[in-house]
Biopython code that builds the backbone (N, CA, C, O; Angstrom):
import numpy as np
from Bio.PDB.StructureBuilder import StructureBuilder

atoms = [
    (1, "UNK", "N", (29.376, 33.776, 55.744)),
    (1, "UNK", "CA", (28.073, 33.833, 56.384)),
    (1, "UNK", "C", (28.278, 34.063, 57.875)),
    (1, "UNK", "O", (29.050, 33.251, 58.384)),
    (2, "UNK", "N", (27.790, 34.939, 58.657)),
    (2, "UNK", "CA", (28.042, 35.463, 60.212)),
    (2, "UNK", "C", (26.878, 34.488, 60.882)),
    (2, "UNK", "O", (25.877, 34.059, 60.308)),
    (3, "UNK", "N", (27.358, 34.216, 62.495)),
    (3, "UNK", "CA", (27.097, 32.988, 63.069)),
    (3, "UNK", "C", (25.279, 33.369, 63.380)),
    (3, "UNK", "O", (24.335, 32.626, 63.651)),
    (4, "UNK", "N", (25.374, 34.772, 63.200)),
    (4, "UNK", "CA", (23.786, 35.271, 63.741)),
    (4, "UNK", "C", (22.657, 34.439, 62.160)),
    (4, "UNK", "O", (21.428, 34.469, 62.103)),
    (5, "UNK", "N", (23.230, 34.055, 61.526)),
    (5, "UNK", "CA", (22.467, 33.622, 60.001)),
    (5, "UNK", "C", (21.924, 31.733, 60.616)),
    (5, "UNK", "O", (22.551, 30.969, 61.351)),
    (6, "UNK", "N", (20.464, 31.525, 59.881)),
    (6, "UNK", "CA", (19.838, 30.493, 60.481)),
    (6, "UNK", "C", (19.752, 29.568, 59.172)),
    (6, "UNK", "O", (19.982, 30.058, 58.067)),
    (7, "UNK", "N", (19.473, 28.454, 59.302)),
    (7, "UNK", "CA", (19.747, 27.582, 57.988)),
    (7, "UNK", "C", (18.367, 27.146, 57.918)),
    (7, "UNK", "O", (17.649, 26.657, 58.791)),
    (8, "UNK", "N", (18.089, 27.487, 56.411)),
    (8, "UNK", "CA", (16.381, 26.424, 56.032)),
    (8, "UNK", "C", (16.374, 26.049, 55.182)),
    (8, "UNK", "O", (16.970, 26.715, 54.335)),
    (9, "UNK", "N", (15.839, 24.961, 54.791)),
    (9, "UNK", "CA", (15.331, 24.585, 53.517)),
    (9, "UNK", "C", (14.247, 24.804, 52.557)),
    (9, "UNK", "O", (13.219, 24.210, 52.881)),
    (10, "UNK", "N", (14.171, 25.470, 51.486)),
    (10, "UNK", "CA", (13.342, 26.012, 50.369)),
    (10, "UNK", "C", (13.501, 25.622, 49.293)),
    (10, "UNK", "O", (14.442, 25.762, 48.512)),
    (11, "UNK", "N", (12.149, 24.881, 49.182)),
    (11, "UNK", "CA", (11.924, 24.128, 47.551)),
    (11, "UNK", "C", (11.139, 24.801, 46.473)),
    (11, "UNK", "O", (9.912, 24.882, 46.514)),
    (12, "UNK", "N", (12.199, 25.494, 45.082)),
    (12, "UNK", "CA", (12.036, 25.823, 44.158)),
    (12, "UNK", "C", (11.547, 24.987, 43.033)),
    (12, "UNK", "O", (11.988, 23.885, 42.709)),
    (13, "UNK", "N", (10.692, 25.572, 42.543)),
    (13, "UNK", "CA", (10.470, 25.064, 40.918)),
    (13, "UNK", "C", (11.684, 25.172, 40.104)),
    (13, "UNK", "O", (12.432, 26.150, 40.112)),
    (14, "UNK", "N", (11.842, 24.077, 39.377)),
    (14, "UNK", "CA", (13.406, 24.201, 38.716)),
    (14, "UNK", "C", (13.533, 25.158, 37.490)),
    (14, "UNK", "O", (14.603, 25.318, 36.904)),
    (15, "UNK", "N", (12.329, 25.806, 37.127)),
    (15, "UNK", "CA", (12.761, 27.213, 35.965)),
    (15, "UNK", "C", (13.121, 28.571, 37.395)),
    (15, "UNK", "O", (13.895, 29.528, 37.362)),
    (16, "UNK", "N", (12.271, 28.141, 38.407)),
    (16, "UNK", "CA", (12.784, 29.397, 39.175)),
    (16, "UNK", "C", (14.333, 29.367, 39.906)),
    (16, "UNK", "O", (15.149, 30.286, 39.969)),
    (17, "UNK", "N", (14.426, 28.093, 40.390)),
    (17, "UNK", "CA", (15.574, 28.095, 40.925)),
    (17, "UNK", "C", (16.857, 27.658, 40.205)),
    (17, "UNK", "O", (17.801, 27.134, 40.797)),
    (18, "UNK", "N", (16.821, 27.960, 38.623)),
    (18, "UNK", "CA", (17.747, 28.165, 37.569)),
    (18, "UNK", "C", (17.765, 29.468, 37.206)),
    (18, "UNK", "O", (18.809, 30.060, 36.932)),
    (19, "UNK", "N", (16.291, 30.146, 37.174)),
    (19, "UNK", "CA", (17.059, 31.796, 36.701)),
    (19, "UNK", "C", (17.348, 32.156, 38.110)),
    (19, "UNK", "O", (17.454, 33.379, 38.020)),
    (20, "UNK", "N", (17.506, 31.910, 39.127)),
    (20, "UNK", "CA", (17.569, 32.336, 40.843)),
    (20, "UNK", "C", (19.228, 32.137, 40.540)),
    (20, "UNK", "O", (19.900, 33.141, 40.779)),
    (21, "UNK", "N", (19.993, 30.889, 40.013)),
    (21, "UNK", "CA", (20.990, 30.625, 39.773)),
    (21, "UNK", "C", (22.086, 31.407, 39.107)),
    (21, "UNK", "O", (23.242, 31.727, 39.383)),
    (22, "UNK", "N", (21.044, 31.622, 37.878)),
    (22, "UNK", "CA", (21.434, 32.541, 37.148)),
    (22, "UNK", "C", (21.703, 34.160, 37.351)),
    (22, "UNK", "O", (22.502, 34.938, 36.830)),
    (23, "UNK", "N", (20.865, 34.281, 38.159)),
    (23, "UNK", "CA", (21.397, 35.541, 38.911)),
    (23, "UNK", "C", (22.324, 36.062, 39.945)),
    (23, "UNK", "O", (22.961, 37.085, 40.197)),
    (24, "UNK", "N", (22.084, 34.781, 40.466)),
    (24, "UNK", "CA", (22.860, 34.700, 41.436)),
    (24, "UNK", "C", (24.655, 34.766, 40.832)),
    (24, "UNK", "O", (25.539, 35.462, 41.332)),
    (25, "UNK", "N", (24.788, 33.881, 39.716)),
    (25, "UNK", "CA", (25.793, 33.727, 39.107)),
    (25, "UNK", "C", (26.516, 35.084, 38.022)),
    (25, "UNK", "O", (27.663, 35.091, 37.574)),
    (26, "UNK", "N", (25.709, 35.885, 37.859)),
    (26, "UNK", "CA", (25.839, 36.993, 37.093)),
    (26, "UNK", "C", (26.056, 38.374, 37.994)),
    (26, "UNK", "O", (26.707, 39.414, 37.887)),
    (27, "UNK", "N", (25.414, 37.962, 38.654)),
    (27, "UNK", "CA", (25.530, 39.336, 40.146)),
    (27, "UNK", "C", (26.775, 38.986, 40.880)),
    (27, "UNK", "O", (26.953, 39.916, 41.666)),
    (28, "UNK", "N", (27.324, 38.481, 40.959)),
    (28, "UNK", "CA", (28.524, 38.106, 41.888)),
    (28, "UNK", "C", (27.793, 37.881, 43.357)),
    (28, "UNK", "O", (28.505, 37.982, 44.357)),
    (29, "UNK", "N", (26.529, 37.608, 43.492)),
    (29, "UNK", "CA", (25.971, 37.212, 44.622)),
    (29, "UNK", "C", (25.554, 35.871, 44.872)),
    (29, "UNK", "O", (25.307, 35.059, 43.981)),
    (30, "UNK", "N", (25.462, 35.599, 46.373)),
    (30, "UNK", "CA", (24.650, 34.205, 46.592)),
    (30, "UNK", "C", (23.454, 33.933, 46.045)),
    (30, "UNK", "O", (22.871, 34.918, 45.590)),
    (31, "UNK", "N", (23.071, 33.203, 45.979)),
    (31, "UNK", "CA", (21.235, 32.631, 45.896)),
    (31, "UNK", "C", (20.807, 33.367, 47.489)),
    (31, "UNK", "O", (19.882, 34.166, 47.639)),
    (32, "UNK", "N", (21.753, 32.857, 48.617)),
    (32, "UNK", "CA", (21.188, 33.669, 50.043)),
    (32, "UNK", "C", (20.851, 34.778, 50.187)),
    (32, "UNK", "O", (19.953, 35.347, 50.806)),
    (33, "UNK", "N", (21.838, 35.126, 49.410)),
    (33, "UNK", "CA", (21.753, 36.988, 49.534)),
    (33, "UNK", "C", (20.300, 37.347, 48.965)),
    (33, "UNK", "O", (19.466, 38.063, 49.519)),
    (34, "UNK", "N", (20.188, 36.722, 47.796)),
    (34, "UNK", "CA", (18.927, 37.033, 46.754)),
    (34, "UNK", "C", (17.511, 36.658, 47.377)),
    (34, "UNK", "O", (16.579, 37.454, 47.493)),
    (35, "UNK", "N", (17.501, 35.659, 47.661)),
    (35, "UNK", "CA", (16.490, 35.424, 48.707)),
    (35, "UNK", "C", (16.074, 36.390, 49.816)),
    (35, "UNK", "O", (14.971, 36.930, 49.901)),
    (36, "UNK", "N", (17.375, 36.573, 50.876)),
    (36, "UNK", "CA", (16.898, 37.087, 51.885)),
    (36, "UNK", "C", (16.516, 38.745, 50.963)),
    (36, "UNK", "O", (15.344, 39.053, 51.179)),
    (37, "UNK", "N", (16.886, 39.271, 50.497)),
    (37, "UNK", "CA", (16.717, 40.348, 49.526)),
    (37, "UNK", "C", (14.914, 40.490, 49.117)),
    (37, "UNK", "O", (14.159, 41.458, 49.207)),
    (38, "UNK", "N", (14.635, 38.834, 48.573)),
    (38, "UNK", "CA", (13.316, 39.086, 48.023)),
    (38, "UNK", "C", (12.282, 39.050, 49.232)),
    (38, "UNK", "O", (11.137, 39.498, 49.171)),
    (39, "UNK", "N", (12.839, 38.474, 50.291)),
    (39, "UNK", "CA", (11.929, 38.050, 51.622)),
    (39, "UNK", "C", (11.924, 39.742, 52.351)),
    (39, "UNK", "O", (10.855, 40.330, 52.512)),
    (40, "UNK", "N", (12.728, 40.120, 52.584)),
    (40, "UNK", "CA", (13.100, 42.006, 52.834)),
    (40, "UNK", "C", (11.973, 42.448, 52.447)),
    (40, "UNK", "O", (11.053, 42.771, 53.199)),
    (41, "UNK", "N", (11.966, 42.501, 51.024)),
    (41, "UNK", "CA", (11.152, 43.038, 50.141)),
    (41, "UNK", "C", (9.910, 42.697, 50.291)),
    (41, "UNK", "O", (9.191, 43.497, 50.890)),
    (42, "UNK", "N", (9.591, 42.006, 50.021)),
    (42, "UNK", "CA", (7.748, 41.051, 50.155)),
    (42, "UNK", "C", (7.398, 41.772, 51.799)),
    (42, "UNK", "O", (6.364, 42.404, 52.015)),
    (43, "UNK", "N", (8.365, 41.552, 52.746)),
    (43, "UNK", "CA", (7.537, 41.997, 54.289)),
    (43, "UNK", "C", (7.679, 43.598, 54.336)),
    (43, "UNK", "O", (7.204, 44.251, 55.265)),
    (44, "UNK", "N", (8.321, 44.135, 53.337)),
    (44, "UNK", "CA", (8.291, 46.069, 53.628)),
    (44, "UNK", "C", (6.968, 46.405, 53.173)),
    (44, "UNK", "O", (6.291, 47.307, 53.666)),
    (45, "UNK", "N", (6.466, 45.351, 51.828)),
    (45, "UNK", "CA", (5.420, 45.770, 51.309)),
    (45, "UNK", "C", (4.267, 45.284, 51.985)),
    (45, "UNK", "O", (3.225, 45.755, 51.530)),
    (46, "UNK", "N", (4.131, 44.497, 52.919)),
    (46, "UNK", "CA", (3.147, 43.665, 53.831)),
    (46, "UNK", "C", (3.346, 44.661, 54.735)),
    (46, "UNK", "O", (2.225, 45.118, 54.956)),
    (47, "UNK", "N", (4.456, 45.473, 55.624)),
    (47, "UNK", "CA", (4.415, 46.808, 56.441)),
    (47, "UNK", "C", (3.440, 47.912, 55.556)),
    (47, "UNK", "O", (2.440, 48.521, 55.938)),
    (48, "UNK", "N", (4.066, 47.926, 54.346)),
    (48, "UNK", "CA", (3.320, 49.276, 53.913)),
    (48, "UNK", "C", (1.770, 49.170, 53.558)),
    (48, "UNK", "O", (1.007, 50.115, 53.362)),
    (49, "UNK", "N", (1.566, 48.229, 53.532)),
    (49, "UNK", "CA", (-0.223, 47.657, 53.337)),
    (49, "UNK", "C", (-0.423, 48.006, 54.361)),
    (49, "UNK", "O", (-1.175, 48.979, 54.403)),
    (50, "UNK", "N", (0.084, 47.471, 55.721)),
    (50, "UNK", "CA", (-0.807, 47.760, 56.916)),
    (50, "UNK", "C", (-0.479, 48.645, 57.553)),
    (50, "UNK", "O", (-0.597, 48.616, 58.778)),
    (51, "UNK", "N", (0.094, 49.822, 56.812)),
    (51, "UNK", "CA", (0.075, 51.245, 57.510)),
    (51, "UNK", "C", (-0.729, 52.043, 56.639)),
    (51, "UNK", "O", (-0.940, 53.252, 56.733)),
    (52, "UNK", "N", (-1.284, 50.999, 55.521)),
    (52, "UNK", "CA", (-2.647, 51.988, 54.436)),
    (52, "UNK", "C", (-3.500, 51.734, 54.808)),
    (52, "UNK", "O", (-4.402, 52.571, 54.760)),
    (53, "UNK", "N", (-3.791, 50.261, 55.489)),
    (53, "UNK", "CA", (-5.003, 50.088, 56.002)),
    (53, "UNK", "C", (-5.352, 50.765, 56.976)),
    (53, "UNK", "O", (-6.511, 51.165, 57.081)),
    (54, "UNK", "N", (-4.181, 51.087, 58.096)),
    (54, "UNK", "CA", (-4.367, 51.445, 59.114)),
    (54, "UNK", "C", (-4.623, 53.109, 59.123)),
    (54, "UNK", "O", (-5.306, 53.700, 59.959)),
    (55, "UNK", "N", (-3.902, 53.728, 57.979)),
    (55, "UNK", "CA", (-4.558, 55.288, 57.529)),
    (55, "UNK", "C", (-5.810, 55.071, 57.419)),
    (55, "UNK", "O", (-6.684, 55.711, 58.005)),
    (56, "UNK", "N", (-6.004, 54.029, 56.556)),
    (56, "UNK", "CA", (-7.967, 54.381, 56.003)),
    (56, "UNK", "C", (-8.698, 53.742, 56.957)),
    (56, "UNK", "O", (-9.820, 53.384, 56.598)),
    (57, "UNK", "N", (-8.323, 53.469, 58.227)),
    (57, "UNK", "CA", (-9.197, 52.764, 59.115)),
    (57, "UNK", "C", (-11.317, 53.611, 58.972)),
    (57, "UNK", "O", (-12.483, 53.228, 58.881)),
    (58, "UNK", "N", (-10.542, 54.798, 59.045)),
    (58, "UNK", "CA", (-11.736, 55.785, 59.480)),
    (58, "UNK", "C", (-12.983, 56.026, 58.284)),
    (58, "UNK", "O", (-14.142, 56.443, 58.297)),
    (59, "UNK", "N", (-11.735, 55.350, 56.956)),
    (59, "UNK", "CA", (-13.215, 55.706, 55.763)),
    (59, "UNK", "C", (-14.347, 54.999, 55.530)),
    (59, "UNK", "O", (-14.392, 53.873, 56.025)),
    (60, "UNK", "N", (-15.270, 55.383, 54.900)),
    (60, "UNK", "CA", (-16.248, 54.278, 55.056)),
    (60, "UNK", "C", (-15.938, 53.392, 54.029)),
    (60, "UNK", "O", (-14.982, 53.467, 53.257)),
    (61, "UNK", "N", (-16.885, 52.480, 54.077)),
    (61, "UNK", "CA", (-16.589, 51.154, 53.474)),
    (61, "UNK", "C", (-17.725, 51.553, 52.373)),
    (61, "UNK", "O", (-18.428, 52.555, 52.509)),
    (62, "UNK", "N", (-17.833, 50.613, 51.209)),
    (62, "UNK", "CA", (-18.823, 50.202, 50.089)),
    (62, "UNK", "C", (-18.544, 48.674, 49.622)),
    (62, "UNK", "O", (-17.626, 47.886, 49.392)),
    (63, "UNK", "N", (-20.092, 48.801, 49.637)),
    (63, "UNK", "CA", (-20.066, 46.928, 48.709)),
    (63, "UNK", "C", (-20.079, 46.967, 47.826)),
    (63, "UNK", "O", (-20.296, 48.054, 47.292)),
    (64, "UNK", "N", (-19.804, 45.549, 46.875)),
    (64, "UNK", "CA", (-19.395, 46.096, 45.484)),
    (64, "UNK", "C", (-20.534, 46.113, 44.885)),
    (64, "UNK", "O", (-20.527, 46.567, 43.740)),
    (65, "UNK", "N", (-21.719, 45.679, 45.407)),
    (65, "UNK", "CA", (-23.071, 46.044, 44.690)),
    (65, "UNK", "C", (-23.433, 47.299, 45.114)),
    (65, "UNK", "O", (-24.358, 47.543, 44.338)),
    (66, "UNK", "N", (-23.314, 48.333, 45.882)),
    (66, "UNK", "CA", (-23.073, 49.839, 46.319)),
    (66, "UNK", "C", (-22.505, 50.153, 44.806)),
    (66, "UNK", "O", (-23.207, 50.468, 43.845)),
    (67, "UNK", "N", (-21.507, 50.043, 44.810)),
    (67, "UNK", "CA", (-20.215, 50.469, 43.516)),
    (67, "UNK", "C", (-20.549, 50.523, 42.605)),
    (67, "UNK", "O", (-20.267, 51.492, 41.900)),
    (68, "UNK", "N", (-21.659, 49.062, 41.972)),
    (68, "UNK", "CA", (-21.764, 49.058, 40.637)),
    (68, "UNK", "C", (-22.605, 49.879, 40.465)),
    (68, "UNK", "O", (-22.604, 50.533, 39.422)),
    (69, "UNK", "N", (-23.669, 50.096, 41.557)),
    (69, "UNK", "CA", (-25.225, 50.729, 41.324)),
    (69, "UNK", "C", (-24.438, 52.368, 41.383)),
    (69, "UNK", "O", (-24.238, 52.931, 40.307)),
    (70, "UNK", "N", (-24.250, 52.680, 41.974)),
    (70, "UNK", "CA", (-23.434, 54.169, 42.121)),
    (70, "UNK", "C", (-22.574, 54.523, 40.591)),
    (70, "UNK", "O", (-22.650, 55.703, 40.246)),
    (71, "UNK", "N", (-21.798, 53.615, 39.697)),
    (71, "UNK", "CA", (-21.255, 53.686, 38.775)),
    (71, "UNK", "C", (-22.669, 53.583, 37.552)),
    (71, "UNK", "O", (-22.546, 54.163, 36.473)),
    (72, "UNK", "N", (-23.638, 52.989, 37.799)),
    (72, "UNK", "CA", (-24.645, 53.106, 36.762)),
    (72, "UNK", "C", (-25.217, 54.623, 37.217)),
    (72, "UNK", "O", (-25.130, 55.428, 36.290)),
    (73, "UNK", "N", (-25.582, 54.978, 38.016)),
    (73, "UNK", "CA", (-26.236, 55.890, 38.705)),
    (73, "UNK", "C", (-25.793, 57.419, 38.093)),
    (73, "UNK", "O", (-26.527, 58.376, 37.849)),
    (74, "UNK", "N", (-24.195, 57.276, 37.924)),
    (74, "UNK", "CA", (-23.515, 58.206, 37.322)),
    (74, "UNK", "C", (-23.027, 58.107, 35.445)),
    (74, "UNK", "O", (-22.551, 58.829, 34.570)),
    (75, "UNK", "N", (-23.351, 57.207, 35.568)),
    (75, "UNK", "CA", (-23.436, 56.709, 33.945)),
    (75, "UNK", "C", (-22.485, 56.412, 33.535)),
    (75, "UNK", "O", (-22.263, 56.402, 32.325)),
    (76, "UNK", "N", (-21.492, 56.023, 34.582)),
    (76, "UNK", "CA", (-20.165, 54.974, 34.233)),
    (76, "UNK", "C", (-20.451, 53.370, 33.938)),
    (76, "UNK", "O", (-19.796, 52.328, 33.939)),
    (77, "UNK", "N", (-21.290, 53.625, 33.782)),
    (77, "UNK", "CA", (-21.918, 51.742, 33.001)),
    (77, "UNK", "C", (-22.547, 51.664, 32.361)),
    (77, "UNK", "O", (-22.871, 50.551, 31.946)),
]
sb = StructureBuilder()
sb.init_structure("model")
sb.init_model(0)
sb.init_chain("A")
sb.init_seg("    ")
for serial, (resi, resn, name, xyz) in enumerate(atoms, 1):
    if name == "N":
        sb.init_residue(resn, " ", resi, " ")
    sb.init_atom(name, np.array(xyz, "f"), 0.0, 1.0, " ", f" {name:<3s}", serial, name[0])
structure = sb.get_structure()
């Protein structure tokens, strides 16, 4: 582990943090590795949300009572 790495504590449910184990143990990897891996992951997709939101800033909006009436309107209901 390189000195730039920070230490925390994270409390698993014990079916998760047995197959977490389990993977960990089958991959030839840490539980750390796997973690920081799933944490990577979860914030690229929290980036890529808010570069969709931030594309569709300009469209208009609808309510979902807009939606439904517009979907009867067209005879999708």
């Amino acid at each position: 582990m390189s000195k730039a790495t920070k230490r925390s504590t994270v409390y698993f449910e014990p079916e998760i943090h047995n197959a977490l184990r389990l993977k960990a143990a089958s991959t030839h990897r840490s539980v750390s590795d796997l973690v920081n891996e799933a944490v990577r992951h979860a914030l690229r997709e929290d980036q890529e949300d808010l570069a969709a939101f931030e594309e569709r800033i300009a469209e208009p909006t609808m309510s979902y009572e807009a939606l439904l009436e517009n979907l009867k309107a067209h005879g999708k209901l």
